[in-house]
C-alpha positions as CSV (number, residue, x, y, z in Angstrom):
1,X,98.5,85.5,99.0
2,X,96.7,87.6,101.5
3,X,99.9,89.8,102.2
4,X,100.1,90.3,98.4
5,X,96.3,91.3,98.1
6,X,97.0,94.1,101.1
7,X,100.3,95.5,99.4
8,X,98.1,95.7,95.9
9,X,95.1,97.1,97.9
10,X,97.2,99.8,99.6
11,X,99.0,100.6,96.1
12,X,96.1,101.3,94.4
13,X,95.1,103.5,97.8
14,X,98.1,105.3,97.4
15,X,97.6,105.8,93.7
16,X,94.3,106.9,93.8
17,X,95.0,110.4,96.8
18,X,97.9,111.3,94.5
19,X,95.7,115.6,93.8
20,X,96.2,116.8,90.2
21,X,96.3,120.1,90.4
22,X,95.9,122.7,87.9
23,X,96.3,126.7,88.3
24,X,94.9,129.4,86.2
25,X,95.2,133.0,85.9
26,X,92.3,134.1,84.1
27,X,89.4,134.9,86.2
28,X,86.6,133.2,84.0
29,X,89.0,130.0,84.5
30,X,86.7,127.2,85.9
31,X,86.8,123.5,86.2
32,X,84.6,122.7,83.4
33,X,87.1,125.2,81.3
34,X,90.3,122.8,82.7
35,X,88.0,119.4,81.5
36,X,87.5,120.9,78.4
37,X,90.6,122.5,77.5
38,X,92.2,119.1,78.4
39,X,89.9,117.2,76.4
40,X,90.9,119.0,73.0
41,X,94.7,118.5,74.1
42,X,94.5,115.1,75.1
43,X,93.0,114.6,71.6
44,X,96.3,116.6,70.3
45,X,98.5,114.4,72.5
46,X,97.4,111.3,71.7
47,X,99.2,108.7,69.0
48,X,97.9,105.3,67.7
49,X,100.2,102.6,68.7
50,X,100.5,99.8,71.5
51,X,102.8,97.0,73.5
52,X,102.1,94.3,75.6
53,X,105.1,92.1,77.2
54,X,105.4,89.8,80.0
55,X,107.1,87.5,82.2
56,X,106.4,84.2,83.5
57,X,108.3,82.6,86.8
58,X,107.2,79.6,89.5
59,X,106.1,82.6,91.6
60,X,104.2,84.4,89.2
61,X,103.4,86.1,86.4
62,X,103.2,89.6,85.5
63,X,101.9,90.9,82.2
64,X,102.7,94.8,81.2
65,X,101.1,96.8,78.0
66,X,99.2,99.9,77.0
67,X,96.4,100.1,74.5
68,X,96.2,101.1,71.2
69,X,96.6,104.3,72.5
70,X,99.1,106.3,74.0
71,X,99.5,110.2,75.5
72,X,102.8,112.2,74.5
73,X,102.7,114.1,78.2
74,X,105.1,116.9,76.7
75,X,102.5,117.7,73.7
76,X,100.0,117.5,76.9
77,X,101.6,120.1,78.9
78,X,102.7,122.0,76.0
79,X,99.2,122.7,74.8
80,X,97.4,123.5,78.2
81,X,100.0,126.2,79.0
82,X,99.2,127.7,76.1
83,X,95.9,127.8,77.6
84,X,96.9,129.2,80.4
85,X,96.8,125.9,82.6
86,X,99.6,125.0,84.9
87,X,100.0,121.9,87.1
88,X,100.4,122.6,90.3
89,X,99.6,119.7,92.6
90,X,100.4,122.0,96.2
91,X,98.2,124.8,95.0
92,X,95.0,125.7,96.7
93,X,92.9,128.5,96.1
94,X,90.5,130.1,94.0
95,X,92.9,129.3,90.9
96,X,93.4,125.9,91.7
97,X,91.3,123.5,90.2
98,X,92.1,119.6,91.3
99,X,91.3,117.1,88.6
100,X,89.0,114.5,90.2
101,X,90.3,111.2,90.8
102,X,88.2,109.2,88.5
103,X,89.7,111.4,85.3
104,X,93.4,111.4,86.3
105,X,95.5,110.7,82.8
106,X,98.7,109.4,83.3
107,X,100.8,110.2,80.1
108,X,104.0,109.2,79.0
109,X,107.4,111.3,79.1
């Protein structure tokens, strides 16, 4: 049990260093312009719809779903290039503009 709760602990370690970064042109570009711009296209990415399934065994269980909610990451991507926003998680710089950890999105496709 203990060897499991180190794996999970260094998992979510991993998970949580992973940089999103995003790149932008446009001089006036700023971090509060990338949290807004991805707020409005998270709101166009976003369908109504959800799963839950699972699995059961004598070692364990293991449960799997999303909520009602779920992020199309194409639409995503689509709408903040047209804004001029570019991921680009090696990019350091005066354009690059990592997304802090806690607001990381992790969409589908």
């Amino acid at each position: 049990m203990k060897k499991v709760a180190i794996i999970f602990a260094g998992l979510i370690l991993t998970k949580c260093t992973t940089n999103v970064v995003f790149t932008n042109d446009d001089p006036s570009a700023s971090m509060q312009g990338l949290l807004n711009d991805r707020y409005e296209c998270l709101q166009e990415a976003t369908v109504s719809g959800g799963v839950i399934s699972g699995a059961a065994s004598s070692t364990g269980a293991t449960i799997n779903g999303r909520s009602g909610l779920t992020c199309n990451g194409s639409v995503l991507r689509s709408c903040l290039a047209a804004r001029g926003w570019l991921r680009d998680d090696t990019a350091v710089g005066s354009n690059a503009f990592p997304v802090p950890s806690g607001a990381v999105v992790q969409c589908s496709r």
